[in-house]
FIBARO-655073 format. One record per atom (N, C-alpha, C): residue number from 1; residue in one letter; atom name; x, y, z. Coordinates in steps of 0.05 Angstrom, whole numbers, plus 5000, padded with zeros to 4 digits. Atoms other than C-alpha are relative to their C-alpha. Example, Ala and Ser with C-alpha at 12.3 -4.5 7.8 and 13.67 -1.06 7.14 Angstrom:
// FIBARO-655073
{pos=1; code=A; site=N; u=5018; v=4976; w=5000}
{pos=1; code=A; site=CA; u=5246; v=4910; w=5156}
{pos=1; code=A; site=C; u=5018; v=5024; w=5000}
{pos=2; code=S; site=N; u=4984; v=4976; w=4999}
{pos=2; code=S; site=CA; u=5273; v=4979; w=5143}
{pos=2; code=S; site=C; u=4985; v=5022; w=5014}
This chain:
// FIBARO-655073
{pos=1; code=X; site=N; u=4999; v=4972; w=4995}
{pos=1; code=X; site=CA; u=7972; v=7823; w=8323}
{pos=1; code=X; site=C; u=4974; v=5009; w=5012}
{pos=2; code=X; site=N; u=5021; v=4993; w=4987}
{pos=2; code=X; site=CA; u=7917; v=7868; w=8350}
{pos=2; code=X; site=C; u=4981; v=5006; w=4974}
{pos=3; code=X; site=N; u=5022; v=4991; w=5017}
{pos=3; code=X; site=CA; u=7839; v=7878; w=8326}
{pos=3; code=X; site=C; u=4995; v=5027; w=5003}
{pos=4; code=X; site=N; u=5008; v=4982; w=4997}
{pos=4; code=X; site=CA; u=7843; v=7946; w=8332}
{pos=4; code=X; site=C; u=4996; v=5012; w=4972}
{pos=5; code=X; site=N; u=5016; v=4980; w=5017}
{pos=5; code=X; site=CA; u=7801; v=7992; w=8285}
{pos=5; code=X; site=C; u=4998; v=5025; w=5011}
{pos=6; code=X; site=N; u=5000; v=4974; w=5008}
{pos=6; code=X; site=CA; u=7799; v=8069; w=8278}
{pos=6; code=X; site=C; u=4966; v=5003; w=5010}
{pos=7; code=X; site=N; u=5035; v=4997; w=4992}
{pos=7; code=X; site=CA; u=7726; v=8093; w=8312}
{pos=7; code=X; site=C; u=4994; v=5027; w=4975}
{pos=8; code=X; site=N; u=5016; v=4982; w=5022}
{pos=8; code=X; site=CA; u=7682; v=8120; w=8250}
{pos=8; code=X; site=C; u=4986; v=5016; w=5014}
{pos=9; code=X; site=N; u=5017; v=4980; w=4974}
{pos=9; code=X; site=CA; u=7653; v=8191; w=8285}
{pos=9; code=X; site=C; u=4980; v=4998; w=4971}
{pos=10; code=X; site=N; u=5034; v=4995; w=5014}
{pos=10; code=X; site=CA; u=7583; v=8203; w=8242}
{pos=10; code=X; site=C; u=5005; v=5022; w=4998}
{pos=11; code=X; site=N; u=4994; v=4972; w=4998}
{pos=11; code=X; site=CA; u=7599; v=8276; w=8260}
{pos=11; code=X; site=C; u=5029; v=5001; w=4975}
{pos=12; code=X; site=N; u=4974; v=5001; w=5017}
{pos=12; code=X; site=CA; u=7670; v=8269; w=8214}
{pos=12; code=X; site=C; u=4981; v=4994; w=4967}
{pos=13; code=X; site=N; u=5009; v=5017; w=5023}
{pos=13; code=X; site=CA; u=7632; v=8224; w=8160}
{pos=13; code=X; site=C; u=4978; v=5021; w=4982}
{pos=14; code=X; site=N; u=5025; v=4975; w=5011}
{pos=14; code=X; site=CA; u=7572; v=8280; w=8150}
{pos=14; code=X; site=C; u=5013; v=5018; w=4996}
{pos=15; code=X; site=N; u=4976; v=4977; w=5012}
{pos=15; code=X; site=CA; u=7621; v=8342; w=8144}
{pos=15; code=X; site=C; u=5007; v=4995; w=4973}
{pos=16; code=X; site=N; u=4992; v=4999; w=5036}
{pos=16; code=X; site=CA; u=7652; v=8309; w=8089}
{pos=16; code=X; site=C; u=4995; v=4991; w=4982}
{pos=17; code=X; site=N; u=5013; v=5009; w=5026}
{pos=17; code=X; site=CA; u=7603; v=8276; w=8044}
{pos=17; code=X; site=C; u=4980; v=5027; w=4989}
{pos=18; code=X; site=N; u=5010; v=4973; w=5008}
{pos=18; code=X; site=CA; u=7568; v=8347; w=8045}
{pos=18; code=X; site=C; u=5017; v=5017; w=4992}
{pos=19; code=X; site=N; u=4979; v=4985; w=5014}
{pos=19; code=X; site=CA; u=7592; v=8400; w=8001}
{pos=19; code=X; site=C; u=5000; v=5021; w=5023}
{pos=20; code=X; site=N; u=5004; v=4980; w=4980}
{pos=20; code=X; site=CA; u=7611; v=8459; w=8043}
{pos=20; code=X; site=C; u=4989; v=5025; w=4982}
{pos=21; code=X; site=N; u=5012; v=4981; w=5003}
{pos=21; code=X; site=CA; u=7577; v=8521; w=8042}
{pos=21; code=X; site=C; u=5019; v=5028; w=5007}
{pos=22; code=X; site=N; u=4984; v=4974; w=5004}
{pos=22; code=X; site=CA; u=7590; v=8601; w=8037}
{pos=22; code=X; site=C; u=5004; v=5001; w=5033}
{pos=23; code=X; site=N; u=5007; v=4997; w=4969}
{pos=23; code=X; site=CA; u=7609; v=8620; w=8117}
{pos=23; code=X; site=C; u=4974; v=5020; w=5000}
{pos=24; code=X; site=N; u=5025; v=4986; w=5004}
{pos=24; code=X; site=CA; u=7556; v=8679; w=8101}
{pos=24; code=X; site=C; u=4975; v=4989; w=5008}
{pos=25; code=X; site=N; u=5020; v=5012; w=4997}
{pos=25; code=X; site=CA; u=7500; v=8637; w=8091}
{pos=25; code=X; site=C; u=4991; v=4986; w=5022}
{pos=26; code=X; site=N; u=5000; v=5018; w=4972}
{pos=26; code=X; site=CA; u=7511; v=8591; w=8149}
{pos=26; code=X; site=C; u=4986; v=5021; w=5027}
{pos=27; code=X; site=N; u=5002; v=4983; w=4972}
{pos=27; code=X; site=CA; u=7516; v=8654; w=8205}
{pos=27; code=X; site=C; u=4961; v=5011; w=4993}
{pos=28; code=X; site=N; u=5011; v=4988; w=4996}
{pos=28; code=X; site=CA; u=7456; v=8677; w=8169}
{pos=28; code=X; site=C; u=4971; v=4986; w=5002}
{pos=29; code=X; site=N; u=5015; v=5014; w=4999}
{pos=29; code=X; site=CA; u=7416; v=8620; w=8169}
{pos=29; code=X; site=C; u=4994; v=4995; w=5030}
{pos=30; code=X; site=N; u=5005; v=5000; w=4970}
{pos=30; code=X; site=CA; u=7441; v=8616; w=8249}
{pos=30; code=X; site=C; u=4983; v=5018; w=5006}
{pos=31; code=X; site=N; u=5018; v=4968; w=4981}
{pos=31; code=X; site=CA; u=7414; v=8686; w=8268}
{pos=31; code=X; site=C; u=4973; v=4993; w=4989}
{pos=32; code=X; site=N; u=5024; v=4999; w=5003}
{pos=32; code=X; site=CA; u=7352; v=8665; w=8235}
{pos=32; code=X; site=C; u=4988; v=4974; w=5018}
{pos=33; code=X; site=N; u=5007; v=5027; w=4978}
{pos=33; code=X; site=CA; u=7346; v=8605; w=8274}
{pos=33; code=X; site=C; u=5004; v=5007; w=5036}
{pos=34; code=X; site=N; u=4994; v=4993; w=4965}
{pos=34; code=X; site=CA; u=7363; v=8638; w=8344}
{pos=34; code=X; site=C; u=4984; v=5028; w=5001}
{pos=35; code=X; site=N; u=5018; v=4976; w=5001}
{pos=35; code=X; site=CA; u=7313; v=8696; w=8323}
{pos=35; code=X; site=C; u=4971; v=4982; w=5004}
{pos=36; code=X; site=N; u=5024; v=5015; w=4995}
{pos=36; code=X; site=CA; u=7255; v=8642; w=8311}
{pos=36; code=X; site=C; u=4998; v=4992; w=5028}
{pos=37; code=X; site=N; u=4998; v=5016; w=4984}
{pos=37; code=X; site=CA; u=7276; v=8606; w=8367}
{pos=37; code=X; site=C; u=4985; v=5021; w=5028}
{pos=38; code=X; site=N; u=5009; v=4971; w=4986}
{pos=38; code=X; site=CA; u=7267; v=8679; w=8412}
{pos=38; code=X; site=C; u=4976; v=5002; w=5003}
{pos=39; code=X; site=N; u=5023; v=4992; w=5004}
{pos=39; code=X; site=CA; u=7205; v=8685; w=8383}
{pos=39; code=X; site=C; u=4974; v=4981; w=5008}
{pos=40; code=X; site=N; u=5022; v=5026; w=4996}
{pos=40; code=X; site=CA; u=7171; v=8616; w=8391}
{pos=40; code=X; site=C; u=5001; v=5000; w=5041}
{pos=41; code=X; site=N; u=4994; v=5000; w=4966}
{pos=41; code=X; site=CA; u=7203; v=8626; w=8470}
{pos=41; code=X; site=C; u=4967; v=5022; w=5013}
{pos=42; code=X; site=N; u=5025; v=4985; w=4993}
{pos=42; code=X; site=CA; u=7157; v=8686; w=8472}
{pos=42; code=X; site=C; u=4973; v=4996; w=4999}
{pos=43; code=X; site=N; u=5021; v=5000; w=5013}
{pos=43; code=X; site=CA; u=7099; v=8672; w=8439}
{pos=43; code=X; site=C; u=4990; v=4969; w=5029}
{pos=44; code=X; site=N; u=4998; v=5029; w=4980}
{pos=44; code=X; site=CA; u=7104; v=8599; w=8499}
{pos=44; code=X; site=C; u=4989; v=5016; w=5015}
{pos=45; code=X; site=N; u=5008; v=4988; w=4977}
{pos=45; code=X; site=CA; u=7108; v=8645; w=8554}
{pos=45; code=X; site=C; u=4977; v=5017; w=5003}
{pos=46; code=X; site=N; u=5036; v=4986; w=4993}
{pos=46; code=X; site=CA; u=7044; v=8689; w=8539}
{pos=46; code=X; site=C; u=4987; v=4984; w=4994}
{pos=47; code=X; site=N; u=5022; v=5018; w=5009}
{pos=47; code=X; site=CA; u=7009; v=8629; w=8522}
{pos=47; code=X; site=C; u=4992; v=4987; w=5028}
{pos=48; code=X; site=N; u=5003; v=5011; w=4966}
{pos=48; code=X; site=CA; u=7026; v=8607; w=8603}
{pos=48; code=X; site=C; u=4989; v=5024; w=5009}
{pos=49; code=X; site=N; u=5009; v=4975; w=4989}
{pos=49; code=X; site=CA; u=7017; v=8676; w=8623}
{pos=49; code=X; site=C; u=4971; v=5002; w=4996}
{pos=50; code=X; site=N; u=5035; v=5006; w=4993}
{pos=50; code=X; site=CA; u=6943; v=8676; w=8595}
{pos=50; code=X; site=C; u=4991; v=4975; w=5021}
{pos=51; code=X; site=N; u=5022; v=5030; w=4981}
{pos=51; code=X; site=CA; u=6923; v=8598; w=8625}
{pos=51; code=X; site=C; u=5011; v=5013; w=5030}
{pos=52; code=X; site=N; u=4998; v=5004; w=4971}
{pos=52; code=X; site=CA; u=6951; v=8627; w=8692}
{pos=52; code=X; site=C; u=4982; v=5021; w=5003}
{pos=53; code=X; site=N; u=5010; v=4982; w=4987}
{pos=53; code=X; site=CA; u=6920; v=8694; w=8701}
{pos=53; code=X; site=C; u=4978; v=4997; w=4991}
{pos=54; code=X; site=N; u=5029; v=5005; w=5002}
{pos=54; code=X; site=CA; u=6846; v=8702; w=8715}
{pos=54; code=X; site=C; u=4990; v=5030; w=5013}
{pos=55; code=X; site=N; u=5008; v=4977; w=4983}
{pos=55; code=X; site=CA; u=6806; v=8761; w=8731}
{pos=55; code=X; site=C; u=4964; v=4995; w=5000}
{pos=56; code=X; site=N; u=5027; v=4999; w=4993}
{pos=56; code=X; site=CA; u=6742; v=8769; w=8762}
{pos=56; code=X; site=C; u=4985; v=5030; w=4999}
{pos=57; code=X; site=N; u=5016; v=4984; w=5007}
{pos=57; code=X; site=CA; u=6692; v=8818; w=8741}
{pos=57; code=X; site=C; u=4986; v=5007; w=5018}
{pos=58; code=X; site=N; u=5013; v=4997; w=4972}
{pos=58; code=X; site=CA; u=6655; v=8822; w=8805}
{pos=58; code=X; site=C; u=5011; v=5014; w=5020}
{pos=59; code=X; site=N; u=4985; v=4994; w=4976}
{pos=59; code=X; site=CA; u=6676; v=8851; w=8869}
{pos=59; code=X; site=C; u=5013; v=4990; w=5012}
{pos=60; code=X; site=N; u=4975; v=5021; w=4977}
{pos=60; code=X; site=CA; u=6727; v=8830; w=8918}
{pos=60; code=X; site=C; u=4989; v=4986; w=5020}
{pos=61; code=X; site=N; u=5010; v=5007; w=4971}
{pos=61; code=X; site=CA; u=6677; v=8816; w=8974}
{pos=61; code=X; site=C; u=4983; v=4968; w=4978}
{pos=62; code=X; site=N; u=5003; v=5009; w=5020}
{pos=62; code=X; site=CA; u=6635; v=8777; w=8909}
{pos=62; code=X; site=C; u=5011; v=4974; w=5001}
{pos=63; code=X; site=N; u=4982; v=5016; w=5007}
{pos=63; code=X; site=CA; u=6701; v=8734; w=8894}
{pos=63; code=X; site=C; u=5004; v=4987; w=5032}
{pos=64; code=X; site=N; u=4994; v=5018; w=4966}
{pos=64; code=X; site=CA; u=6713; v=8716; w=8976}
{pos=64; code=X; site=C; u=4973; v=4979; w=5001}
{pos=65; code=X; site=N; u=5021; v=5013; w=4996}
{pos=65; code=X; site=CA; u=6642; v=8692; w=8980}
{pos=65; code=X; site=C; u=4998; v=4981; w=4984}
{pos=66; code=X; site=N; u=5004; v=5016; w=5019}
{pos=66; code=X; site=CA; u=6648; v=8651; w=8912}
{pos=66; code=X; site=C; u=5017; v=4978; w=5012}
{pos=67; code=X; site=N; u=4989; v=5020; w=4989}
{pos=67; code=X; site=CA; u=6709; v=8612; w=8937}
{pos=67; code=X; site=C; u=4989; v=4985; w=5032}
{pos=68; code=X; site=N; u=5011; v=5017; w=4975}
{pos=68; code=X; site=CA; u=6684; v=8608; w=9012}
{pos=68; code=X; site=C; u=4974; v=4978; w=4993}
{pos=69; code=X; site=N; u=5023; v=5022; w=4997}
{pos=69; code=X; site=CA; u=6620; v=8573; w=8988}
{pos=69; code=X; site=C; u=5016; v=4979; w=4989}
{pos=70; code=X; site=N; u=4983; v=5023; w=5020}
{pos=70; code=X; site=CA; u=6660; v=8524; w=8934}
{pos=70; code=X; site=C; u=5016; v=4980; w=5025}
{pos=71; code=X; site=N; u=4978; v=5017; w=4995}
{pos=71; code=X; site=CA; u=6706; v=8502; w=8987}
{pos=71; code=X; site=C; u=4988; v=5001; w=5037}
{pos=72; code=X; site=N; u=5014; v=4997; w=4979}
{pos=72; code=X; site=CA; u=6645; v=8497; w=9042}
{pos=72; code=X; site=C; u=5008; v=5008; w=5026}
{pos=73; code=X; site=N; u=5005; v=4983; w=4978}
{pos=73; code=X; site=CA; u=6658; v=8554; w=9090}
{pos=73; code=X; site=C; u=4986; v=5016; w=4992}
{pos=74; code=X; site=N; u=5021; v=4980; w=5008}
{pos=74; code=X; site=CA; u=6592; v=8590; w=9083}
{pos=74; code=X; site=C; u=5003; v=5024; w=5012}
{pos=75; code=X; site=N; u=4996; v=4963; w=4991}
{pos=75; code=X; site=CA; u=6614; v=8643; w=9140}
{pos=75; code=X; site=C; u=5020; v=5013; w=4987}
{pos=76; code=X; site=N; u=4981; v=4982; w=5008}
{pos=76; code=X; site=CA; u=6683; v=8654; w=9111}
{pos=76; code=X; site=C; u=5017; v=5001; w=5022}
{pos=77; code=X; site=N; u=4980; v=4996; w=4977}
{pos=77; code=X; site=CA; u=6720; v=8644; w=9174}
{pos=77; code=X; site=C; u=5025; v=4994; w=5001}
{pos=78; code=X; site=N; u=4965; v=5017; w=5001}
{pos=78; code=X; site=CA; u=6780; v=8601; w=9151}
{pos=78; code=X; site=C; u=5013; v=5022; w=4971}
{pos=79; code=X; site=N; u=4979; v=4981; w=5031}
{pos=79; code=X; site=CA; u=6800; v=8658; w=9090}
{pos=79; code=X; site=C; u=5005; v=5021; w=5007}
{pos=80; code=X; site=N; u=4990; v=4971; w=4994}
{pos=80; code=X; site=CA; u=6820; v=8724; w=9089}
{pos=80; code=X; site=C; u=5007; v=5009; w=4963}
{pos=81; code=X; site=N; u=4994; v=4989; w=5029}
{pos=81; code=X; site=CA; u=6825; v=8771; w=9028}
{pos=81; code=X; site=C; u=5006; v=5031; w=5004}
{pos=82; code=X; site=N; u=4986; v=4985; w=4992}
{pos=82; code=X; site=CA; u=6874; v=8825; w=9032}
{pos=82; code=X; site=C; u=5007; v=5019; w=4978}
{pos=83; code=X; site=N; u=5005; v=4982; w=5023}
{pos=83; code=X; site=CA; u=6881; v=8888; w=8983}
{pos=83; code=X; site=C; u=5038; v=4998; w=5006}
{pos=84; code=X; site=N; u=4976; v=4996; w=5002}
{pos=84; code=X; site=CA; u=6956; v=8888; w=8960}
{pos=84; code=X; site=C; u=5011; v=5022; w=4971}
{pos=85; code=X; site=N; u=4986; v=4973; w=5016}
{pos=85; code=X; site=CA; u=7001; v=8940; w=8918}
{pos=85; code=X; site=C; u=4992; v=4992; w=4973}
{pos=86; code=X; site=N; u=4999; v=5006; w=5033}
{pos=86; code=X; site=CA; u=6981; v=8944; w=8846}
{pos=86; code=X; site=C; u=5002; v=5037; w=4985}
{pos=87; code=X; site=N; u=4992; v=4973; w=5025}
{pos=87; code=X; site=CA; u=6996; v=8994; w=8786}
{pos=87; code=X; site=C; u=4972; v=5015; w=5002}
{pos=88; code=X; site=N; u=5012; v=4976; w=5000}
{pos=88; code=X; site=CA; u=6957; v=9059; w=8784}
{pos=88; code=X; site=C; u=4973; v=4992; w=4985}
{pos=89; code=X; site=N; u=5024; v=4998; w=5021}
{pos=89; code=X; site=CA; u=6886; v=9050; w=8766}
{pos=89; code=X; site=C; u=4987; v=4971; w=5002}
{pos=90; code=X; site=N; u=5013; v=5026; w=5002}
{pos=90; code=X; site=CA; u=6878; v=8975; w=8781}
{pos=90; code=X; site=C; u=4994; v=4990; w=5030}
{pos=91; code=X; site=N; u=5010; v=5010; w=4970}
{pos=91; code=X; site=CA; u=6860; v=8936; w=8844}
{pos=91; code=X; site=C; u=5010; v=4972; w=4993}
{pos=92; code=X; site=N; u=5006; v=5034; w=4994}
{pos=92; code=X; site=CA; u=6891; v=8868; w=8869}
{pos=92; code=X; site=C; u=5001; v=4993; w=5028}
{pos=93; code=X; site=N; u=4999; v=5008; w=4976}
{pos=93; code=X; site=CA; u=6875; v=8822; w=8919}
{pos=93; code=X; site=C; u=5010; v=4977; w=5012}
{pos=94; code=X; site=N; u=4983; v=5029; w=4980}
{pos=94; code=X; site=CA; u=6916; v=8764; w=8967}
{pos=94; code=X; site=C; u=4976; v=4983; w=5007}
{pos=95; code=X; site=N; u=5013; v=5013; w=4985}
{pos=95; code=X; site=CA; u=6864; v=8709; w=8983}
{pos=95; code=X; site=C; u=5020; v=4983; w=5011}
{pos=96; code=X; site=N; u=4998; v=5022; w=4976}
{pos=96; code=X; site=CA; u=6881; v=8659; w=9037}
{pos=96; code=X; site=C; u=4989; v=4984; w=5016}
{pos=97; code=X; site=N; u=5024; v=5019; w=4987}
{pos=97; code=X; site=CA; u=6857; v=8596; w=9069}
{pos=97; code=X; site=C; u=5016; v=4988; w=5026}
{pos=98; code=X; site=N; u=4982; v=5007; w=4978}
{pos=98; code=X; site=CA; u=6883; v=8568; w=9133}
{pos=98; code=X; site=C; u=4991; v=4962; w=4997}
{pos=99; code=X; site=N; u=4997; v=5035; w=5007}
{pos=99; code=X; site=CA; u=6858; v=8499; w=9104}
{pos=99; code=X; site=C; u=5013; v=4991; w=4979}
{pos=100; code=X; site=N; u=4981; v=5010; w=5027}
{pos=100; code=X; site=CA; u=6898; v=8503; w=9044}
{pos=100; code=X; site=C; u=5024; v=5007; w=4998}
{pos=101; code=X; site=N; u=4972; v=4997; w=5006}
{pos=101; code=X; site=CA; u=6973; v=8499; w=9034}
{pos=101; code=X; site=C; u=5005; v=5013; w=4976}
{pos=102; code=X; site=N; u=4986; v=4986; w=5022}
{pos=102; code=X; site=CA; u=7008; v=8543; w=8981}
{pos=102; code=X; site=C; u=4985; v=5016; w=4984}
């Protein structure tokens, strides 16, 4: 005759050697787990949000001249630094290099 056997799921086997629980508890144990989860999401993204943004204390002309020397153009001829739209009260600026990609 045939070797065939019944496939044991792990998912089936754990269900029912555990006792079951109230449904209450379960949903409320979910929402607390998809509330942490929310929260740890947030708490990630301002943690990127600080390591990316940088601000310079100096002036704009200041900040052109810091990078042109660093990335030896002493006149400044290959950059450009351009005043773009910002919220009421603040100042930002576009630099650009025509030797650097992206």
């Amino acid at each position: 005759l045939s070797t065939w056997t019944p496939i044991k799921s792990h998912m089936w086997i754990s269900q029912c050697s555990q006792p079951s629980q109230g449904t209450h508890s379960s949903s409320r144990d979910r929402r607390a787990r998809m509330e942490e989860r929310a929260q740890k999401k947030e708490e990630n993204w301002m943690k990127e949000q600080t390591r990316r943004r940088r601000v310079w204390r100096g002036s704009a002309q200041a900040f052109k001249c810091e990078i042109d020397r660093r990335l030896d153009d002493a006149e400044g001829n290959e950059s450009t630094l351009l005043r773009i739209r910002a919220k009421q009260g603040k100042t930002r600026w576009l630099w650009s290099s025509r030797c650097l990609k992206g």
